[in-house]
C-alpha atoms as one frame of an Amber mdcrd trajectory, in Angstrom:
protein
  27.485 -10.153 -46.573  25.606 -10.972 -43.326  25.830 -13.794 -41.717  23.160
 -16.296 -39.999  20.211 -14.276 -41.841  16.440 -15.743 -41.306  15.849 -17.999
 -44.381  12.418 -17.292 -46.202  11.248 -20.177 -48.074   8.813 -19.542 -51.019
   5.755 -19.987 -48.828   4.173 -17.055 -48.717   3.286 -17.782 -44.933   7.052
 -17.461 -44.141   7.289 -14.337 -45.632   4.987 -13.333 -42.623   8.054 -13.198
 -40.474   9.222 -10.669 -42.460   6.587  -8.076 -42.455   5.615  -8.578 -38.830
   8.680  -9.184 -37.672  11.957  -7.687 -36.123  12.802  -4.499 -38.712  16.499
  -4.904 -37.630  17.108  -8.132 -38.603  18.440  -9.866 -41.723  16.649 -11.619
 -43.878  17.053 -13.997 -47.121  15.011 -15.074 -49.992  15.247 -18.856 -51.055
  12.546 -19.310 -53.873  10.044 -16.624 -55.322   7.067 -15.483 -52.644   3.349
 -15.588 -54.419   1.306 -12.845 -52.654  -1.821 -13.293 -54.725  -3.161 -14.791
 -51.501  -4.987 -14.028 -48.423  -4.646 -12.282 -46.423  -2.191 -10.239 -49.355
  -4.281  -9.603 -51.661  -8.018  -9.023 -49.791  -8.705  -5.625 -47.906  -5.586
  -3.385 -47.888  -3.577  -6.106 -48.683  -0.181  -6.170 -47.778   1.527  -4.379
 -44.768   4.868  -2.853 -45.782   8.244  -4.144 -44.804   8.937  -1.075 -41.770
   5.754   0.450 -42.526   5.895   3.687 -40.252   7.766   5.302 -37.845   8.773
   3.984 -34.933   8.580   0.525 -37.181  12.062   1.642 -39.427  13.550  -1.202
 -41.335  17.312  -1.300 -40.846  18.278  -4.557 -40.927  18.582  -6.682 -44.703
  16.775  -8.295 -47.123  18.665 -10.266 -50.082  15.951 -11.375 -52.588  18.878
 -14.242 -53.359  17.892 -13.434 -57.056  14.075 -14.388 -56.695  11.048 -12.680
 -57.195   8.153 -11.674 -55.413   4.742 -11.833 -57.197   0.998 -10.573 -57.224
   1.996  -7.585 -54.753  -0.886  -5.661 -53.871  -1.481  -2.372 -51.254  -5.129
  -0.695 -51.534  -4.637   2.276 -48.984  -6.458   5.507 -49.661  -4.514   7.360
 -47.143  -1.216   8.061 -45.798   2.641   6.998 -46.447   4.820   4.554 -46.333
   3.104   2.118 -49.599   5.545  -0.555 -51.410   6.966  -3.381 -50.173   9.549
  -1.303 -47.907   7.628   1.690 -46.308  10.379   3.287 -44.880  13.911   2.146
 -44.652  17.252   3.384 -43.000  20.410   2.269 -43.635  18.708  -0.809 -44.895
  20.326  -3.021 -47.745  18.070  -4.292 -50.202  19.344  -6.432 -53.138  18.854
  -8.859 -55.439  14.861  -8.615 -55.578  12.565  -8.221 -58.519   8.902  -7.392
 -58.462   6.347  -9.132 -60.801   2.625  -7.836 -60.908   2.633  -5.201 -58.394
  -0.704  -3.160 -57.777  -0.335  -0.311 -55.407
């Protein structure tokens, strides 16, 4: 269990922090996240979690048992699509997807 993880409310604005944020970091859900909004679901929509290398997510991300809804990614090219791109030694739990078009 970590402790002191960044709390992630169920605005969709705070899950922002997240995907731009520090990939090493911990993070925790504390209600569902709706990303059938702009800016997630216009354009290429949402910008994975550690999306590329040098940009490796390492750190944690406990979904806390909620969901995250309306995902959307419209690349045409390249790697690294979902809501983790690419991950190492990363812990992922407790997460479900609802919705998802990639």
């Amino acid at each position: 269990m970590t402790t002191n993880p960044i709390q992630i409310g169920h605005d969709s604005v705070q899950f922002k922090a997240v995907t731009h944020g520090n990939p090493t970091l911990h993070y925790v859900l504390n209600g569902d996240i709706n990303c059938n909004v702009a800016p997630y679901n216009t354009g290429q929509g949402f910008t994975p979690i550690g999306n590329s290398p040098p940009s490796i997510f390492t750190g944690s991300f406990n979904g806390n048992g909620h969901s995250i809804n309306g995902l959307f990614i419209n690349k045409t090219s390249g790697s690294y699509a979902g809501l983790f791109g690419f991950v190492s030694g990363a812990e992922i739990q407790n997460v479900t997807l609802n919705n998802v078009n990639i």
